[in-house]
Residue frames relative to the residue before (quaternion, step in Angstrom):
aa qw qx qy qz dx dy dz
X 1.0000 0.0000 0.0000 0.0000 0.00 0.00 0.00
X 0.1291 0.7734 -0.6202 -0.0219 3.54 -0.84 0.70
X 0.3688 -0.7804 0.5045 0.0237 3.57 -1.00 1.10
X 0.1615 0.7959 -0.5688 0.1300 3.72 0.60 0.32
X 0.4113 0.7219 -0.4708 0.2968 3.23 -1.62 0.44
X 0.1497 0.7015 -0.6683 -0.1970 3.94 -1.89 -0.52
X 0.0583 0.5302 -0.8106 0.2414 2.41 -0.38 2.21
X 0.5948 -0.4726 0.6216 0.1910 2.73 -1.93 0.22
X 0.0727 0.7357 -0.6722 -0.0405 3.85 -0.94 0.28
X 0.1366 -0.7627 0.6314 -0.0321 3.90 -0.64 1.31
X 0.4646 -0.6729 0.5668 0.1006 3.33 -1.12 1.75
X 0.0118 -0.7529 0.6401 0.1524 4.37 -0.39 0.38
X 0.8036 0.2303 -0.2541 0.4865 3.85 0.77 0.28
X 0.3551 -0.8229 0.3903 0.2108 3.63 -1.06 -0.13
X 0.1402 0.9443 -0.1577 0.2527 2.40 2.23 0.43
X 0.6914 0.1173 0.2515 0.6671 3.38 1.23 -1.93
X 0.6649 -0.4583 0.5161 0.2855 2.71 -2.00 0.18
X 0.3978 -0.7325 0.4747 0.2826 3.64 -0.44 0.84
X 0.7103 0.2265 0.0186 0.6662 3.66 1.12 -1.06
X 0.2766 0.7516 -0.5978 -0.0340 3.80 -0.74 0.76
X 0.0516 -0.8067 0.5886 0.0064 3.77 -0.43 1.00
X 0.2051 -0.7631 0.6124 -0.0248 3.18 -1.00 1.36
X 0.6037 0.4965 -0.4079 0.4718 3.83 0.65 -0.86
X 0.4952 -0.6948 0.4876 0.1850 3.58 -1.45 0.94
X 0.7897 0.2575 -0.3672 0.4187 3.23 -1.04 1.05
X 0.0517 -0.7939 0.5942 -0.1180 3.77 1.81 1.04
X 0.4345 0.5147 -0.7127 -0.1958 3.75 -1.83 -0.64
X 0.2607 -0.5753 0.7591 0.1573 3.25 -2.04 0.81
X 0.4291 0.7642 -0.4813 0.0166 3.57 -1.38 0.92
X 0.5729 0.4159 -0.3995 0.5825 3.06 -0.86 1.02
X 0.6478 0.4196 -0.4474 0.4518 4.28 0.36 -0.46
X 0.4644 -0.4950 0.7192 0.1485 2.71 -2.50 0.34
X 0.1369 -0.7538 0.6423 -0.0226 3.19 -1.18 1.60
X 0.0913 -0.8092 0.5803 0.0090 3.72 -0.30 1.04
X 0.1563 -0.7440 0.6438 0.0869 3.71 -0.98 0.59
X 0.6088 -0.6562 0.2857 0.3422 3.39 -1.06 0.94
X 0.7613 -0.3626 0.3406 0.4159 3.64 0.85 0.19
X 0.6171 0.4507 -0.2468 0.5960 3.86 0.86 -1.24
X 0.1230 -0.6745 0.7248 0.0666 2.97 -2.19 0.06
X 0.3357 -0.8814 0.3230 0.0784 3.21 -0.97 0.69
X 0.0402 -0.9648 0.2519 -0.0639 3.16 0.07 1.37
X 0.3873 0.5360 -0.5679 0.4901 2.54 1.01 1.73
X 0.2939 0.8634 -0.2748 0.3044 3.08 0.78 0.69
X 0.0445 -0.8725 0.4864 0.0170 3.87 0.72 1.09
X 0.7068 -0.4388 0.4095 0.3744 3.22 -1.80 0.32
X 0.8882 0.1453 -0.1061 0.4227 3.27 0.74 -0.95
X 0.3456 0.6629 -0.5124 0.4227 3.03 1.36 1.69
X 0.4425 -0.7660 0.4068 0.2281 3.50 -1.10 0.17
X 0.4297 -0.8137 0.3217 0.2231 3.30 0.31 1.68
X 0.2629 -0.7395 0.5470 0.2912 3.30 -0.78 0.02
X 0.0532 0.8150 -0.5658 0.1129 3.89 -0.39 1.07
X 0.7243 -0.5562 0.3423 0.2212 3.04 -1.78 0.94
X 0.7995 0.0523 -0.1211 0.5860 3.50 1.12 0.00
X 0.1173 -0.7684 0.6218 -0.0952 3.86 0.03 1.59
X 0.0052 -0.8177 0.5756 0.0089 3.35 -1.50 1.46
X 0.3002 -0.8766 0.3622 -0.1014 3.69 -0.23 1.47
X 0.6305 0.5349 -0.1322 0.5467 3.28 2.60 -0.18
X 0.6441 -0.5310 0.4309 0.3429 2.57 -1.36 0.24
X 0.7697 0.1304 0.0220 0.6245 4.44 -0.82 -0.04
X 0.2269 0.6529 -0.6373 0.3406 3.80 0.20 0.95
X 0.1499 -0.7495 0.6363 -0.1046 3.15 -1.66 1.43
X 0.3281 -0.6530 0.6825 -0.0049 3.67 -0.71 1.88
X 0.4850 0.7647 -0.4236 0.0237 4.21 -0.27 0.47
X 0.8115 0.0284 -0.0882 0.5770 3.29 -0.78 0.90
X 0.5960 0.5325 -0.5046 0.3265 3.91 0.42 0.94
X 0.4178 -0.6869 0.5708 0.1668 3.40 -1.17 0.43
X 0.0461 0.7916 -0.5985 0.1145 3.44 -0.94 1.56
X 0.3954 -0.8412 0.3378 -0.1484 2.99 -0.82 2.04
X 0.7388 -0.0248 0.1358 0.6596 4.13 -0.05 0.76
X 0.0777 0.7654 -0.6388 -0.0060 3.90 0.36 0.89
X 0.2971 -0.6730 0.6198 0.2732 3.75 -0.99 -0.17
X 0.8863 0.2237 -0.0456 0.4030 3.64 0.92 0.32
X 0.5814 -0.3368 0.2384 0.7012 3.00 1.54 -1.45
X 0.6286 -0.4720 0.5029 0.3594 3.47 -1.41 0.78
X 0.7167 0.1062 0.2658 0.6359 3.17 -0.08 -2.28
X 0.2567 -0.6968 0.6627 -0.0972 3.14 -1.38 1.00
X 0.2914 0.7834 -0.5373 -0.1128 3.54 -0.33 0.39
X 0.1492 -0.9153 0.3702 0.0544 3.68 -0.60 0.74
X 0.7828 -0.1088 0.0943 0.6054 3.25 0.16 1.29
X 0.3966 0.5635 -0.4905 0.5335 4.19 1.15 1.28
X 0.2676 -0.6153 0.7105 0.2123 3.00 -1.66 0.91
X 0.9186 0.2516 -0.0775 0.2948 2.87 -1.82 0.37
X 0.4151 0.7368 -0.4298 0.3164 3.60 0.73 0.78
X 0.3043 -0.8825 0.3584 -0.0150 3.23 -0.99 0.92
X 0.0190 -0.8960 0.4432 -0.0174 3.33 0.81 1.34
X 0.1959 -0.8730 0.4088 -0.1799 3.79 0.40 1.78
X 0.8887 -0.1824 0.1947 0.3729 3.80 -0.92 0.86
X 0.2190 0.6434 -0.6128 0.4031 3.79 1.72 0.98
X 0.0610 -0.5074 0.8404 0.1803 3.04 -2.29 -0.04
X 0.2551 -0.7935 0.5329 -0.1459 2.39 -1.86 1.47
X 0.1956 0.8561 -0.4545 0.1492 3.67 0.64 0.86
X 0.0162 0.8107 -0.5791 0.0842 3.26 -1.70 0.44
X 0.3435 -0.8180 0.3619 0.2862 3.24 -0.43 1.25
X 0.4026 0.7084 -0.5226 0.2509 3.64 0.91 0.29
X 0.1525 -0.7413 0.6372 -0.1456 4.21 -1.00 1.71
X 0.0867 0.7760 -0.6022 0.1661 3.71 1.35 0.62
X 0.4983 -0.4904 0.6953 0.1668 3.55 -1.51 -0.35
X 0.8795 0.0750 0.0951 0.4603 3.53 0.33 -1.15
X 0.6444 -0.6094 0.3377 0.3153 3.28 -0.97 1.02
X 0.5562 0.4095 -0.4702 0.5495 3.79 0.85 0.77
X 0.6172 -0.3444 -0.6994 0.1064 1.11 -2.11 1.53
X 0.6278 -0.4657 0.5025 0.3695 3.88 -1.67 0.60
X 0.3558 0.7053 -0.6103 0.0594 3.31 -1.42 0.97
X 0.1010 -0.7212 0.6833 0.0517 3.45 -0.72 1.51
X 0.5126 -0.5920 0.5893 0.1988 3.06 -1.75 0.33
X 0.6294 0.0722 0.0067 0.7737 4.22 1.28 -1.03
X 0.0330 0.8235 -0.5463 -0.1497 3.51 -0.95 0.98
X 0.1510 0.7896 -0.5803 -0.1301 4.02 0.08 -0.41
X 0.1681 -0.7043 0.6767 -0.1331 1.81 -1.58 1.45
X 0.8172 -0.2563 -0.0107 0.5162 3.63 -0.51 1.68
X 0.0339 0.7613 -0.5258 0.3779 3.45 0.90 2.08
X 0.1976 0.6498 -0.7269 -0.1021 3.17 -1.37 -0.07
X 0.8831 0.1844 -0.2070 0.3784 3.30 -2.00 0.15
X 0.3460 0.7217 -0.5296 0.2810 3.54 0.98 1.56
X 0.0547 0.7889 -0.5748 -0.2105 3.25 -0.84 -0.37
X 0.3473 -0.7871 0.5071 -0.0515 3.28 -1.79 1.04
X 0.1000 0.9310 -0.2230 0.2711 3.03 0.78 1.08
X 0.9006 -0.0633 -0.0303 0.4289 3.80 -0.33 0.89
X 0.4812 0.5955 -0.4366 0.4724 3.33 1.41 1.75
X 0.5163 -0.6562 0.5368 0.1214 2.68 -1.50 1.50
X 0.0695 -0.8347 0.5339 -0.1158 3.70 0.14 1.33
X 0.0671 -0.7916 0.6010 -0.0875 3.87 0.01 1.57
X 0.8628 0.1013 -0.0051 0.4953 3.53 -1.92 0.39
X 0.3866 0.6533 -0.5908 0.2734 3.89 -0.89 1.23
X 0.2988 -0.6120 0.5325 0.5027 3.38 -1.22 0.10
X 0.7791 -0.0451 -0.1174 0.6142 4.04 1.03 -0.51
X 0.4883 -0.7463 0.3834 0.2399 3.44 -0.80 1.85
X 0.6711 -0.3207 0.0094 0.6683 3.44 1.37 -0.97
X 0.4474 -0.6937 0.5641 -0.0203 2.77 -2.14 1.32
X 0.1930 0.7568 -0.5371 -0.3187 2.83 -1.10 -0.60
X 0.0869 -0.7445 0.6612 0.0311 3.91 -1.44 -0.11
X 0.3294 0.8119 -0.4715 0.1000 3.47 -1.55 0.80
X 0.6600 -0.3899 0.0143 0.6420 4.05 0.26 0.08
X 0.8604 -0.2490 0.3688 0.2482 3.89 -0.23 -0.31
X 0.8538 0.2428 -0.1375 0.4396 3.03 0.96 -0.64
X 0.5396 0.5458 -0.4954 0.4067 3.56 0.71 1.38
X 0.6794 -0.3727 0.2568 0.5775 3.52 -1.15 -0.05
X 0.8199 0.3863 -0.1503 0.3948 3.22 0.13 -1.13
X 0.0837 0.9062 -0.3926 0.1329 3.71 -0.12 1.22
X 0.0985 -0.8681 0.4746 0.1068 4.08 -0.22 1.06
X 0.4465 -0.6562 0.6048 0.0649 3.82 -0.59 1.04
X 0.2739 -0.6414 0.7058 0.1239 3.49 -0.96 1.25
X 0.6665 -0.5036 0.3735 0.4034 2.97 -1.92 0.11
X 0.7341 0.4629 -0.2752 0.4137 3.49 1.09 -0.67
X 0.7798 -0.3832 0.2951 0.3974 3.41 1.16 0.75
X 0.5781 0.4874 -0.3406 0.5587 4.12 1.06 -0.72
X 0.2801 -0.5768 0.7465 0.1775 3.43 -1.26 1.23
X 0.3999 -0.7406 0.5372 -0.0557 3.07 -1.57 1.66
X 0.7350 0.2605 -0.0039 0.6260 3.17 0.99 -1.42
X 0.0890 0.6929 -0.7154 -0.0170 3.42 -2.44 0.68
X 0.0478 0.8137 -0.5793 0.0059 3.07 -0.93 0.51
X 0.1843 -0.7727 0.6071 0.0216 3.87 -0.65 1.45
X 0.9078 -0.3732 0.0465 0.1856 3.65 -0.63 0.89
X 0.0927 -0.8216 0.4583 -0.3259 2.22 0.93 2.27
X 0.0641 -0.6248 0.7723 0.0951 3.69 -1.28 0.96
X 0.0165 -0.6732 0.7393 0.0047 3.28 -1.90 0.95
X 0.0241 -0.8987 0.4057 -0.1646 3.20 0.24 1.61
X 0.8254 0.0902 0.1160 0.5451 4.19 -0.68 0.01
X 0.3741 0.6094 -0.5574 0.4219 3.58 1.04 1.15
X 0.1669 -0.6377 0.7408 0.1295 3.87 -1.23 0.76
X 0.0919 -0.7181 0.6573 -0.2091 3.01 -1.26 1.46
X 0.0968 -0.8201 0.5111 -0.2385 3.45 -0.51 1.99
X 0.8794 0.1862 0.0265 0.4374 3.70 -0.61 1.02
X 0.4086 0.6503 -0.4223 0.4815 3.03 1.56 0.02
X 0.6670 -0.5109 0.5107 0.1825 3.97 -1.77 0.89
X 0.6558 -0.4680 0.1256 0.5788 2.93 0.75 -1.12
């Protein structure tokens, strides 16, 4: 699947993933991704957000697009090698106080070999994250004890990140 272009694509529910690409070698670039405005706050650490652009492949490519008011997550990756989430801007008008409702801007989630790299990543509760089964360097612990999150050589490099919770 490749997505090229500047259109504009506008989310009317928060329901789902607005974009989900599973097949390997995926790129989206150049589009506008627009969530309806809401967030969602039922949303745990070691739940699976729903976001306006969800990757599920292998060598997937996030480049040069702008993604707007997610309800969950910008990018999503779930369980893809090698994906590349490149020169996006991310913004949102969400100024909560408190880590409710959940909103990342790049999530991974049990990734490896990705890299993240030269995005402008505005207003979140976490700009980028990551989580997945246990068995990477980088590993998050629910409350009940289940590692949630992994992540196996991942670079997040030369991203500017603004407004973000924490």
């Amino acid at each position: 699947v490749h997505i090229y272009g500047k259109g504009r694509l506008l989310a009317t529910s928060d329901a789902n993933d607005m974009v989900r690409v599973t097949g390997s070698d995926c790129q989206v670039r150049g589009i506008t991704m627009q969530g309806p405005g809401t967030y969602r706050p039922d949303l745990g650490s070691a739940g699976e957000p729903p976001a306006l652009l969800q990757f599920r492949g292998p060598d997937a490519v996030a480049e040069g697009c702008k993604f707007i008011n997610p309800y969950g997550s910008g990018v999503f990756v779930r369980g893809a090698a090698g994906a590349r989430i490149l020169n996006n801007d991310f913004s949102s008008g969400y100024s909560g106080g408190v880590a409710q409702p959940f909103l990342f801007h790049v999530y991974l989630r049990v990734a490896s070999d990705t890299l993240v790299q030269g995005n402008t990543v505005v207003g979140s509760i976490q700009g980028i994250c990551g989580g997945g089964d246990g068995s990477g360097a980088i590993t998050v612990t629910g409350k009940n004890g289940d590692v949630t999150s992994s992540l196996r050589n991942t670079i997040i490099q030369s991203n500017t990140c603004a407004g973000q919770l924490d």
